[in-house]
BATI-684201 format. One line per 5 residues: for each residue x, y, z of N, C-alpha, C. Coordinates in nm, 4 decimals, m for minus. Atoms other than C-alpha are relative to their C-alpha. Layout:
X,Y,Z,X,Y,Z,X,Y,Z ~ ...
# end
This chain:
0.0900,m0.0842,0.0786,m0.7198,0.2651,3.0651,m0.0757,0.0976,0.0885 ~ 0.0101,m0.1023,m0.1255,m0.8927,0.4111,3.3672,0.0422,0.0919,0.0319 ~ m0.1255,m0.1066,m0.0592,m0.6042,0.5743,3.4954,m0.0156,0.1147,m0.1056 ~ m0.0092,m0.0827,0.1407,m0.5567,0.7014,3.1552,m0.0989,0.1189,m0.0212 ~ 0.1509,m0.1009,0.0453,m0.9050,0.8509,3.1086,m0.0341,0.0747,0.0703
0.0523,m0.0870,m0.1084,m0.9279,0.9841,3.4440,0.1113,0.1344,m0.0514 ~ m0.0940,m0.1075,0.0069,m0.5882,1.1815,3.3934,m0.0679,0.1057,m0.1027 ~ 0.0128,m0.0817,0.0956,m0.7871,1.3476,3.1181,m0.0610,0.0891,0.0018 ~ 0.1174,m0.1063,m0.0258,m1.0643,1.4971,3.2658,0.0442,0.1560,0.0178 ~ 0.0118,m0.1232,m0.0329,m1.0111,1.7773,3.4458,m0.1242,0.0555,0.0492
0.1560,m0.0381,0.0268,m1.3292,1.9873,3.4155,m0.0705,m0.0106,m0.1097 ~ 0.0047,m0.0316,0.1324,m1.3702,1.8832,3.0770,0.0117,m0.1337,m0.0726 ~ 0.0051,0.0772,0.0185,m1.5082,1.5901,2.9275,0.0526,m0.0138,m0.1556 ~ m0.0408,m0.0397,0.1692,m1.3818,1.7110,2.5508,0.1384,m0.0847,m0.0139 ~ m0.0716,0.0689,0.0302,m1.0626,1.5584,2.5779,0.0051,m0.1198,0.0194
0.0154,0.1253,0.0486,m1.1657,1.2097,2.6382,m0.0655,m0.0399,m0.0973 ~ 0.0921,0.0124,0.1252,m1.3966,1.2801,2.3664,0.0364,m0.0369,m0.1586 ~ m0.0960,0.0405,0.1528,m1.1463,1.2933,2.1324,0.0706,m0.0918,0.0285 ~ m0.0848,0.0786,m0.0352,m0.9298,1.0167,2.2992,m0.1395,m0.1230,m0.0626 ~ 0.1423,0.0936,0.0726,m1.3127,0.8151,2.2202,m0.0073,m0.0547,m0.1745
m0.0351,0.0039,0.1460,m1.2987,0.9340,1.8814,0.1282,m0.0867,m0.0638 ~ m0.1261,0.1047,0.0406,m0.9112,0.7984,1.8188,m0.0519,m0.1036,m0.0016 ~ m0.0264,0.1545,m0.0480,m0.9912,0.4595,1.9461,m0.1460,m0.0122,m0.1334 ~ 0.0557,0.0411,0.1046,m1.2998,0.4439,1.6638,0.0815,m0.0235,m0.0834 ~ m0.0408,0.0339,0.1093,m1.0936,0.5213,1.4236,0.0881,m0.0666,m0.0039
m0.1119,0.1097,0.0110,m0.8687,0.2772,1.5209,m0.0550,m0.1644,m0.0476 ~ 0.0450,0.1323,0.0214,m1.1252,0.0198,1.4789,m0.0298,m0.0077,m0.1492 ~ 0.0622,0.0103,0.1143,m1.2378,0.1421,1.1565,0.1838,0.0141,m0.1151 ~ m0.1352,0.0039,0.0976,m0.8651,0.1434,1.0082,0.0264,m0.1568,0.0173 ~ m0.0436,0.1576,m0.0037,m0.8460,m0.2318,1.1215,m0.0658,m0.0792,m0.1193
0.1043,0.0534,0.0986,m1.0873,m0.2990,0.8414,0.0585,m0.0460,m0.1018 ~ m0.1537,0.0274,0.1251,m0.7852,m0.2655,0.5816,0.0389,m0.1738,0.0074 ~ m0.0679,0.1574,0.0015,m0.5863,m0.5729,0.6957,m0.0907,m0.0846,m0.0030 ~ 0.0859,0.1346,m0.0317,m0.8767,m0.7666,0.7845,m0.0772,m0.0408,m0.2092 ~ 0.0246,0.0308,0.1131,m0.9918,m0.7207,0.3925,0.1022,m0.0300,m0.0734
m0.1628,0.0705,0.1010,m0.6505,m0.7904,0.2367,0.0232,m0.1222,0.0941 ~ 0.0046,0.1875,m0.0454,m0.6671,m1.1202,0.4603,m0.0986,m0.0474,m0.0497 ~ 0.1857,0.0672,0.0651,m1.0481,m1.1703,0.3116,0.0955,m0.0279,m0.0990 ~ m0.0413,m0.0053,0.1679,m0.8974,m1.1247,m0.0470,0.1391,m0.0991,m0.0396 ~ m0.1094,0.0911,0.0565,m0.5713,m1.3342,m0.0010,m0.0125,m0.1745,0.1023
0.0380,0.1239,m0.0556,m0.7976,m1.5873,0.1803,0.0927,m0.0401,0.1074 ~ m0.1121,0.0019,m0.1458,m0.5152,m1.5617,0.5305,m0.1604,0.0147,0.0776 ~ 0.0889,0.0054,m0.0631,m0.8430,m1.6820,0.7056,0.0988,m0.0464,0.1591 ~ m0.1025,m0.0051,m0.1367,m0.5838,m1.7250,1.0459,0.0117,0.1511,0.0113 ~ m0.0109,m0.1522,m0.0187,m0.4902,m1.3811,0.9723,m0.0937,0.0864,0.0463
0.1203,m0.0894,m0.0863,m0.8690,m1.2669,1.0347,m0.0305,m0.0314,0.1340 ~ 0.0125,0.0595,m0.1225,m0.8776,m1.4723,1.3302,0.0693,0.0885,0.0942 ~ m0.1302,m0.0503,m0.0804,m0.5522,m1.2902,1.4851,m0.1140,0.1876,m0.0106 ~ 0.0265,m0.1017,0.0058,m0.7083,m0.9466,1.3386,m0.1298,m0.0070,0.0640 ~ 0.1430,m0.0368,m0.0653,m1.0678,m0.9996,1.5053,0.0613,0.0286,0.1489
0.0078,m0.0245,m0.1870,m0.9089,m1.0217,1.8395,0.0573,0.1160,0.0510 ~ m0.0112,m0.1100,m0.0260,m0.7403,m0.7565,1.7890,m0.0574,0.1207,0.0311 ~ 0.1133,m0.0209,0.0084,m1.0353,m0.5480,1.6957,m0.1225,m0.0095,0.1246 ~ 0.0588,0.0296,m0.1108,m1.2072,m0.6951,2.0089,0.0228,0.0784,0.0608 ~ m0.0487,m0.0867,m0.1010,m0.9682,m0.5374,2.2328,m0.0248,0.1363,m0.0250
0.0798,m0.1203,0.0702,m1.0181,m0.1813,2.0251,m0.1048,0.0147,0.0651 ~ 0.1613,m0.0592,m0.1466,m1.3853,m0.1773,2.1338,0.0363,m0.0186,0.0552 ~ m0.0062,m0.0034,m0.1411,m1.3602,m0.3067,2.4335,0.0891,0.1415,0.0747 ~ m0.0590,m0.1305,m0.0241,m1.1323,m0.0066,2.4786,m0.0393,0.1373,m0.0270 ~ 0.0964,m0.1416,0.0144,m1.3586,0.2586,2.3294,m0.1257,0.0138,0.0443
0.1222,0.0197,m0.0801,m1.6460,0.1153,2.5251,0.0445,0.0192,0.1268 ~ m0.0468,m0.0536,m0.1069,m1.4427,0.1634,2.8529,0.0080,0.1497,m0.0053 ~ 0.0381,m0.1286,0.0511,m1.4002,0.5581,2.7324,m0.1053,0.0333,m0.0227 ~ 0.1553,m0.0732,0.0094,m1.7520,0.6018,2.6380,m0.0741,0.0332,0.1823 ~ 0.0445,m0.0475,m0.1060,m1.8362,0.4951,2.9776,0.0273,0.0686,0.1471
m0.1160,m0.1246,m0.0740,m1.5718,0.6889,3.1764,m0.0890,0.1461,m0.0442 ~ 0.0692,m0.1509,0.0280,m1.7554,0.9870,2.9944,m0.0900,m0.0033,0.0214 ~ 0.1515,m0.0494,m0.0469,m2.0860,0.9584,3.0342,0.0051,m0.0220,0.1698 ~ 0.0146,m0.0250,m0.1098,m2.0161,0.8935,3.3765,0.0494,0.1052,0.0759 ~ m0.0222,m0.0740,m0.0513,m1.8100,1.1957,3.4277,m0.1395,0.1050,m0.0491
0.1060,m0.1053,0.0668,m2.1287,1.3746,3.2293,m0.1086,0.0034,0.1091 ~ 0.1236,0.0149,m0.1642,m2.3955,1.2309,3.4918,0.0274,0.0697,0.0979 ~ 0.0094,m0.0524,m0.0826,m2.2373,1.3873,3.7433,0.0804,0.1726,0.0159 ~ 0.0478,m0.1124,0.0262,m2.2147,1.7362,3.6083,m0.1078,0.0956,m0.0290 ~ 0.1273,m0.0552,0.0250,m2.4841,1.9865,3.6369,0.0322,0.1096,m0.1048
m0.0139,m0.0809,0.1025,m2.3209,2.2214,3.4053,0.0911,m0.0411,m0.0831 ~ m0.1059,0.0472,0.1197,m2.1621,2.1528,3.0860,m0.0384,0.1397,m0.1150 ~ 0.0220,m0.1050,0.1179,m2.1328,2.4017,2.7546,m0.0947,m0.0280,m0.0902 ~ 0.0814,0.0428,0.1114,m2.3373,2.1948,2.5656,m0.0977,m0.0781,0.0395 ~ 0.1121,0.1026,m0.0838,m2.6708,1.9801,2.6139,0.0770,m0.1262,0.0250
m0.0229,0.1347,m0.0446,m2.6067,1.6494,2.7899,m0.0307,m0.0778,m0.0838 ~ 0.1066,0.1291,0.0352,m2.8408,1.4137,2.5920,0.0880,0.0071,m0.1370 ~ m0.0626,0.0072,0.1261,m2.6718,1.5686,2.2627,0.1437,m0.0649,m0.0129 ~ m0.1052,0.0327,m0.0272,m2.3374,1.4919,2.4161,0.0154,m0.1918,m0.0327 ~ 0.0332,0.2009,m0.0227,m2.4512,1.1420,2.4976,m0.0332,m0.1142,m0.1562
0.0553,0.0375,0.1321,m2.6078,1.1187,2.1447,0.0981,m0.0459,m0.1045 ~ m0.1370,0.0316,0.0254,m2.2786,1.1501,2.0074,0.0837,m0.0780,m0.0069 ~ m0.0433,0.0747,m0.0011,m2.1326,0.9498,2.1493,m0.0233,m0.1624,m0.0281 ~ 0.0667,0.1356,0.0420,m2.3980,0.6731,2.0984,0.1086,m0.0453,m0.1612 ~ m0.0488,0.0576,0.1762,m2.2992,0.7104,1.7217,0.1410,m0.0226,m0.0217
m0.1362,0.0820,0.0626,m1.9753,0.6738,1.7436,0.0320,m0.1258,0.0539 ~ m0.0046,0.1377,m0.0646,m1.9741,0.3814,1.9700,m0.0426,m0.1026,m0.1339 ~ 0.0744,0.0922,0.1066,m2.2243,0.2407,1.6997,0.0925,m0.0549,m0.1515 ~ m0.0733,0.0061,0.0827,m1.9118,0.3102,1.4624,0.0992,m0.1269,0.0424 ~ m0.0447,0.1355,m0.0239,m1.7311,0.0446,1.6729,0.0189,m0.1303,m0.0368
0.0889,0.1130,m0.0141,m1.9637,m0.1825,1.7319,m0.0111,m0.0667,m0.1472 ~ 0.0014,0.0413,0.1246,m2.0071,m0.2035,1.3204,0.1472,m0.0518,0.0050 ~ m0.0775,0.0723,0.0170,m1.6578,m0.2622,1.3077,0.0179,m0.0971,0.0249 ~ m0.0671,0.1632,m0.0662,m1.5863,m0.5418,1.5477,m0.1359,m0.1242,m0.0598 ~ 0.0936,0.0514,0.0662,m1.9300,m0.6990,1.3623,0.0377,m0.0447,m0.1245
m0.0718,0.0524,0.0871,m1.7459,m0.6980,1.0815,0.0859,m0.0896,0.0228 ~ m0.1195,0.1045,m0.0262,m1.4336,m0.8935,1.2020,m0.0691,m0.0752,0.0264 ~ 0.0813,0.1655,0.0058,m1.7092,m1.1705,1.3207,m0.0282,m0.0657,m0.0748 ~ 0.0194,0.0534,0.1372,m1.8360,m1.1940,0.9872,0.0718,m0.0801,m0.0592 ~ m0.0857,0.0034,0.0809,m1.5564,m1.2124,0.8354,0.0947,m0.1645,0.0511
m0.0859,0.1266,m0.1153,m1.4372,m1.5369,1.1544,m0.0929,m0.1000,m0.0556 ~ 0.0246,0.1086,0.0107,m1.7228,m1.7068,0.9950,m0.0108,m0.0985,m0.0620 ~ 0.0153,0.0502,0.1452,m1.6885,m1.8479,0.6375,0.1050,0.0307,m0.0410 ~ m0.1422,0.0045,0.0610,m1.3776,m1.8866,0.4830,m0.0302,m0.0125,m0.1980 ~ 0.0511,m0.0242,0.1199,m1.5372,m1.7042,0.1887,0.1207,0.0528,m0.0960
m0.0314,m0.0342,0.1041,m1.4112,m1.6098,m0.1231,m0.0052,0.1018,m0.0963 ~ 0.0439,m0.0921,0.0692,m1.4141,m1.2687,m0.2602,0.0747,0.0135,m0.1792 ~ 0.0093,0.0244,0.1813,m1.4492,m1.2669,m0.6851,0.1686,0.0943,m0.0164 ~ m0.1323,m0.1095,0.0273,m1.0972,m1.0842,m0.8531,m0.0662,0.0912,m0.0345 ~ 0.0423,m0.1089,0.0726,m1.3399,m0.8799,m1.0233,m0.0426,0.1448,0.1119
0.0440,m0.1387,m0.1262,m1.4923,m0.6770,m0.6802,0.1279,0.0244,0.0496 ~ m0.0969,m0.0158,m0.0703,m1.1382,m0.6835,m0.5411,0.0248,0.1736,0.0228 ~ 0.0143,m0.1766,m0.0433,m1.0958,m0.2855,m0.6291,m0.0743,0.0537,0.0623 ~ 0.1262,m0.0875,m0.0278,m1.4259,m0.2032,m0.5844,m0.0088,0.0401,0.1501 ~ 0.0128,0.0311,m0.1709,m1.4158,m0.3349,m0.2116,0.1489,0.1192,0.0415
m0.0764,m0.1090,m0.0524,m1.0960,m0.1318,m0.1451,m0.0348,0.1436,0.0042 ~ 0.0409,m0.1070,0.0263,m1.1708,0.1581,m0.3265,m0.1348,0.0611,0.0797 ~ 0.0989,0.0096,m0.0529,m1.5037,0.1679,m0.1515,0.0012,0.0101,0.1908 ~ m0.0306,0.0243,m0.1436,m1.3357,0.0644,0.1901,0.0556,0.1561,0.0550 ~ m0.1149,m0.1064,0.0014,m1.0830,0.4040,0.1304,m0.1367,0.1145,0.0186
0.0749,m0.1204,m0.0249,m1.3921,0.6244,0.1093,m0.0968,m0.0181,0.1239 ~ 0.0396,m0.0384,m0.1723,m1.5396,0.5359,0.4543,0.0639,m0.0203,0.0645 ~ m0.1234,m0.0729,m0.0642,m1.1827,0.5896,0.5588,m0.0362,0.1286,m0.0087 ~ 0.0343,m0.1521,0.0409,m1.2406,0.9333,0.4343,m0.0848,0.0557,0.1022 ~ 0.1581,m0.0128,m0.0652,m1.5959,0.9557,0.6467,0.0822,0.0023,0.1711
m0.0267,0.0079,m0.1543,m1.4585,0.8443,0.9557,0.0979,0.1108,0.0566 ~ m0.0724,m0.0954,m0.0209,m1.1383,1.0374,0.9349,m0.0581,0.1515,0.0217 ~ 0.0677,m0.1573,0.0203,m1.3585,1.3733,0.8349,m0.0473,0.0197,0.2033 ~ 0.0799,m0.0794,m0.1018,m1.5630,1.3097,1.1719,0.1483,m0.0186,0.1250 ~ m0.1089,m0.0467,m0.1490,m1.2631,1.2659,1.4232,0.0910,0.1456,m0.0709
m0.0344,m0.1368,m0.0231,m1.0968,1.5863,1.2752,m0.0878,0.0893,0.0680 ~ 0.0625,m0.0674,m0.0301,m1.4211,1.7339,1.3167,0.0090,0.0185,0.1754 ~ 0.0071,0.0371,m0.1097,m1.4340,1.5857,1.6591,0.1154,0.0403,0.1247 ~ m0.0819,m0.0835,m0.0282,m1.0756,1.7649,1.7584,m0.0266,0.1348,0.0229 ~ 0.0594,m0.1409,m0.0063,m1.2075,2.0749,1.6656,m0.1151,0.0654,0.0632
0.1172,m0.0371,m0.0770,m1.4873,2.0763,1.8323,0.0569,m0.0336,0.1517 ~ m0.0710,0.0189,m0.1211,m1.2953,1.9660,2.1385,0.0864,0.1674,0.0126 ~ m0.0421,m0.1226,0.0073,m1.1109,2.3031,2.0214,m0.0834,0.1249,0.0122 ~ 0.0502,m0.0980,0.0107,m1.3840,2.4848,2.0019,m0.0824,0.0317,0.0977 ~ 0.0864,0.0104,m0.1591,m1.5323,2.4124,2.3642,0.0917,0.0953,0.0501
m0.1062,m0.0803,m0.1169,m1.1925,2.5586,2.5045,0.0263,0.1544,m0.0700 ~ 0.0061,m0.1537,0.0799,m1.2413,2.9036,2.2818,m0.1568,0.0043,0.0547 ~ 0.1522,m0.0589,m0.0640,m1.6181,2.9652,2.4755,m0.0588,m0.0162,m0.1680 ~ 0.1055,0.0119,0.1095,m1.7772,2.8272,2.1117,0.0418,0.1620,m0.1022 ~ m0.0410,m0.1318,0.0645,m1.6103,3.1515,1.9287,m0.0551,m0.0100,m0.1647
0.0542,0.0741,0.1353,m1.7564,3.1913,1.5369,0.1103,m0.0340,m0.0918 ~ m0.0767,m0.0220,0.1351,m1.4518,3.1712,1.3036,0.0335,m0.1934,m0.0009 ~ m0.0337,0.1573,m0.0164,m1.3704,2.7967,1.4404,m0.1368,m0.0673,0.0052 ~ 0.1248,0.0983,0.0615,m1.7517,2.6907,1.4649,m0.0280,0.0288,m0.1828 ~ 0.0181,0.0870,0.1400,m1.7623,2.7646,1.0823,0.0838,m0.0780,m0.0212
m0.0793,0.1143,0.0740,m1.4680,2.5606,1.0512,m0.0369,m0.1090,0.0050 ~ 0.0232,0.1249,m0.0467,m1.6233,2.2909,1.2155,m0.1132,m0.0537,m0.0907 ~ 0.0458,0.0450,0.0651,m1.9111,2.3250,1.0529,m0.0139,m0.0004,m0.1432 ~ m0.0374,0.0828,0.1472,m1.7242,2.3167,0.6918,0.0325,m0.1489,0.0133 ~ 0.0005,0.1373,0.0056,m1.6306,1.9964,0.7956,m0.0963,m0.1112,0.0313
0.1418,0.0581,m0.0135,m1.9487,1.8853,0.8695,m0.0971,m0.0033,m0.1415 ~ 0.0514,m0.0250,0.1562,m2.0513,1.9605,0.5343,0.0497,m0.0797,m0.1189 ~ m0.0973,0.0689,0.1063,m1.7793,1.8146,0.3931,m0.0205,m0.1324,0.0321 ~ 0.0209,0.1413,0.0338,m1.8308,1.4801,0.5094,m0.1589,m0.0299,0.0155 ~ 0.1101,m0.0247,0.0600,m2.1986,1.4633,0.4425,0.0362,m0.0481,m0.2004
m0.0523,0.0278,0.1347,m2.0234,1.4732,0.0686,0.0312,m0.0831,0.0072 ~ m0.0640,0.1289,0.0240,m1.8101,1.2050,0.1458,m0.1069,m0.1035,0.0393 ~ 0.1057,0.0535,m0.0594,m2.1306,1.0438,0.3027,m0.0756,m0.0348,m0.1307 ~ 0.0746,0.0231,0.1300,m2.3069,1.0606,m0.0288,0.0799,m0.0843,m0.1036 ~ m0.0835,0.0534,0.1030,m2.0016,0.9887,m0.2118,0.0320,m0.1543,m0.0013
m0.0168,0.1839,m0.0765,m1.9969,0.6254,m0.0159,m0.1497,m0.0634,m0.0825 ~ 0.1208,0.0067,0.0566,m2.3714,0.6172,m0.1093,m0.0090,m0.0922,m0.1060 ~ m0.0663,m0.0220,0.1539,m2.2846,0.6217,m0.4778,0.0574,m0.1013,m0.0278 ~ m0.1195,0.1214,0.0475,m1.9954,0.3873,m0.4568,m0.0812,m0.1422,0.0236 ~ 0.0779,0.1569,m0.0838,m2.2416,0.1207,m0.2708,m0.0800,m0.0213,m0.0842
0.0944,0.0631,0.1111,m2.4846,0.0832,m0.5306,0.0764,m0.0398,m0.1213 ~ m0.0766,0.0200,0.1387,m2.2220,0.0576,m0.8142,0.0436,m0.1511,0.0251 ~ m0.0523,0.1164,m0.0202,m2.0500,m0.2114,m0.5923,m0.1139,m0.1324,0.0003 ~ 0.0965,0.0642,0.0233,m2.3806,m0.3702,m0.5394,m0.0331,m0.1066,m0.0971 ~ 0.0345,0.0233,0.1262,m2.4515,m0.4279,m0.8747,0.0672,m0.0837,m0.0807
m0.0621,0.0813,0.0616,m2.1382,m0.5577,m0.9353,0.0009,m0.1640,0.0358 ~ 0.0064,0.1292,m0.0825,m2.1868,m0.8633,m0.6370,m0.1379,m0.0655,m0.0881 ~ 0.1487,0.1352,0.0319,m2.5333,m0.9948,m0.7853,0.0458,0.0072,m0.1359 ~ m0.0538,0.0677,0.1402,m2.3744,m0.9937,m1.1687,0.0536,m0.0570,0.0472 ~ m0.0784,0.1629,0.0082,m2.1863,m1.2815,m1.0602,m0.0806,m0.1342,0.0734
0.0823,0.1135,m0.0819,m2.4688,m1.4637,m0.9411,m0.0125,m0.0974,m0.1569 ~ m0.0819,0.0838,0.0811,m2.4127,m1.7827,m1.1169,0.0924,m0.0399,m0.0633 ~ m0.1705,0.0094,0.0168,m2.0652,m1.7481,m1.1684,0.0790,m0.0525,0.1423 ~ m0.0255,m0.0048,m0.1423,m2.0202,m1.7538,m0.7693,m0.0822,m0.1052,0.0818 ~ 0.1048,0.0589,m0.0917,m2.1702,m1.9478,m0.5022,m0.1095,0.1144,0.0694
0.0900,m0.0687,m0.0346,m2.4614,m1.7779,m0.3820,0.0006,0.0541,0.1432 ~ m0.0843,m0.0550,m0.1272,m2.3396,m1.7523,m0.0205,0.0917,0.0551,m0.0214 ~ m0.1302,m0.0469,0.0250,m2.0284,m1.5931,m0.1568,m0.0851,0.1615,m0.0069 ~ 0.1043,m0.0981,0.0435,m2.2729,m1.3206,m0.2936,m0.0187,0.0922,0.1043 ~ 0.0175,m0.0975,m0.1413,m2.4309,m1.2757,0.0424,0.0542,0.0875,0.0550
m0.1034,m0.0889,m0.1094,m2.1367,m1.2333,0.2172,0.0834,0.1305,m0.0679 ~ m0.0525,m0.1422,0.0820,m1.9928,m0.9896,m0.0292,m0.1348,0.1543,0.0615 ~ 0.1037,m0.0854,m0.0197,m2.3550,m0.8141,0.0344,m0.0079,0.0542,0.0987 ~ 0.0185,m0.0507,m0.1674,m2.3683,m0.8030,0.4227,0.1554,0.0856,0.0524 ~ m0.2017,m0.0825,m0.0526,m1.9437,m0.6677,0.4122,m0.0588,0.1288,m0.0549
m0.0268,m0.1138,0.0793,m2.0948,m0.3929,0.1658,m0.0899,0.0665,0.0983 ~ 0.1280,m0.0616,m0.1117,m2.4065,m0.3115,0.4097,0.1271,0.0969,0.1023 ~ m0.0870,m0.0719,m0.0953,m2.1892,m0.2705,0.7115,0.1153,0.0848,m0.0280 ~ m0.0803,m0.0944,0.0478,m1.9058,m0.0566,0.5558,m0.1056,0.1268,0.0172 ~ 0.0979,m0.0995,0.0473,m2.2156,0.1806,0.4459,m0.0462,0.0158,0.1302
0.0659,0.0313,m0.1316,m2.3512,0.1557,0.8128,0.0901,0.0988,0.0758 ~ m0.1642,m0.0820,m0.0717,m2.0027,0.2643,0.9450,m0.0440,0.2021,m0.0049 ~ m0.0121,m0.1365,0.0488,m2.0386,0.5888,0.6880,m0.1481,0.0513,0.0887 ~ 0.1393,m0.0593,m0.0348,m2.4356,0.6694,0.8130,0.0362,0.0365,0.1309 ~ m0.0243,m0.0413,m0.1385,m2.3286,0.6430,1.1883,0.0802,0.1266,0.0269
m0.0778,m0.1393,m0.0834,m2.0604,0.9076,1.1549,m0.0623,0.1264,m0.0650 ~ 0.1043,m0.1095,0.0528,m2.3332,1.1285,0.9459,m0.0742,0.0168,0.0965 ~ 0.0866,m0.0248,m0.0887,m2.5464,1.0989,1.2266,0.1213,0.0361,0.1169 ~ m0.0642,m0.1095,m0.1375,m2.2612,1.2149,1.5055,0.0648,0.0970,m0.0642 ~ m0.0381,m0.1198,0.1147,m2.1542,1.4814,1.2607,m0.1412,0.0987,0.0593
0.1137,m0.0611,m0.0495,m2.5195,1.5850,1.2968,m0.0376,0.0548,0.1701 ~ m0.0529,m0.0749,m0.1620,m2.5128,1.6230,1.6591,0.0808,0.0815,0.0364 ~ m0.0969,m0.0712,0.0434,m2.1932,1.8086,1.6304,m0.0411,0.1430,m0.0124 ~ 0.1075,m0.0514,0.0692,m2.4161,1.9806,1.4553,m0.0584,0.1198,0.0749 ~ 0.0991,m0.0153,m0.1436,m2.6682,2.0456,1.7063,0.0465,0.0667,0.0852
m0.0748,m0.0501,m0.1395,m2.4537,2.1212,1.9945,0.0664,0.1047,m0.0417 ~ m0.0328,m0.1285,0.0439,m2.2682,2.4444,1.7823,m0.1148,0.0829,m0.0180 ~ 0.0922,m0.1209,0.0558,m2.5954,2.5654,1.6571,m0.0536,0.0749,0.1357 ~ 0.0813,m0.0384,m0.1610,m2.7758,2.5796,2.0306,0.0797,0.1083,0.0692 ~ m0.0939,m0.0722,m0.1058,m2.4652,2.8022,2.1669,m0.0670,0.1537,m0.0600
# end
C-alpha cells in the first residue's frame, strides 16, 4: 500500500485523494452484503464481512496518513492545508462509521422485522447515492486542481455539491419515515431488536452527514481560489 501511494504522488497530493476517496466507498458499498446477511440472519456471513471491512479501513487509514504526511511537508499547495486535512477528516469519519457498523452488526444475532426489510435497503441505496455523489465530486476536483481551478469545471463541481446536499436531505426524509416504522413494532418485537434496528438507522444517516460535511469543504477550497 505504501509503495502504491507513494507511486502516486508526484507533486500532487490529489491523486491519492481520490485513491482515499475509492477505498471509502469501498467500505460504504460493504454495507449491502453485510445487511442481506442481517436480514437472512447468515450471522457467520457478518463475521467473514466485518473482517473484511476491517482491512478496507485499515487501508484508507494508511492513505489518509500517507497524505497528510506528504501535506506537512509542503509549503505550497493550491488550496488551504487545514481545509485539505478537513476533508479528509470527513471522509475518514465515513470509514470509521462503516467498520462501526460491521461491529454492531458482530454483536447480536438480531433479527430484523419483514416489514422494515425494504425500508432498510431502500434507505441503505440512498446513502449509496450520497457517498457515490461525493467521490465523483472528489475526481473532479482532483480534475480541477490539474486545470489551475478553471470556472466551467468548478461549477461542475459545485453542481455536484448541490446535488448531493439533495440527496443529503433526501436520506433525512427517508430516516424519519424508517424511524417511525422501528418503534411501531414495539411490542410486536423484542425491544433490543428495536434498538438495534435504531442505532443501524443512526449510523447509515451519520455516513450521509459526514460526506455533507466533506462536500462542504470541497466547497471551501473552490470558493477561496
Amino acid at each position: 500500500m505504501k509503495t502504491f501511494v507513494a507511486d502516486l504522488f508526484g507533486k500532487s497530493p490529489f491523486g491519492p485523494i481520490v485513491e482515499h476517496s475509492k477505498k471509502v466507498h469501498e467500505c460504504v458499498e460493504m454495507l449491502w452484503p453485510l445487511l442481506e446477511a442481517q436480514i437472512n440472519e447468515d450471522y457467520d456471513k457478518i463475521h467473514t464481512l466485518h473482517s473484511k471491512m476491517s482491512r478496507l479501513e485499515h487501508e484508507a487509514d494508511m492513505i489518509k496518513h500517507d497524505i497528510r504526511g506528504f501535506i506537512s511537508q509542503r509549503y505550497f499547495l493550491p488550496v488551504d492545508k487545514s481545509d485539505l486535512i478537513n476533508f479528509l477528516k470527513y471522509q475518514e469519519n465515513i470509514a470509521d462509521l462503516a467498520e462501526d457498523i460491521a461491529v454492531i452488526m458482530t454483536l447480536r444475532k438480531t433479527k430484523i422485522h419483514p416489514d422494515l426489510h425494504d425500508g432498510f435497503f431502500n434507505y441503505l441505496n440512498q446513502i449509496f447515492q450520497v457517498s457515490g455523489t461525493l467521490l465523483t465530486a472528489a475526481v473532479e476536483f482532483k480534475n480541477l486542481a490539474e486545470t489551475a481551478f478553471s470556472g466551467a469545471e468548478a461549477r461542475s463541481i459545485m453542481k455536484y455539491i448541490e446535488h448531493l446536499g439533495e440527496e443529503e436531505w433526501e436520506a433525512d426524509k427517508m430516516s424519519r419515515k424508517l424511524s417511525r416504522n422501528i418503534f411501531a413494532l414495539e411490542g410486536e418485537v423484542e425491544m433490543l431488536d428495536i434498538l438495534f434496528c435504531e442505532k443501524l438507522l443512526l449510523r447509515y444517516g451519520a455516513i450521509a452527514n459526514q460526506a455533507e460535511n466533506a462536500a462542504d469543504y470541497l466547497r471551501v477550497m473552490i470558493e477561496k481560489r
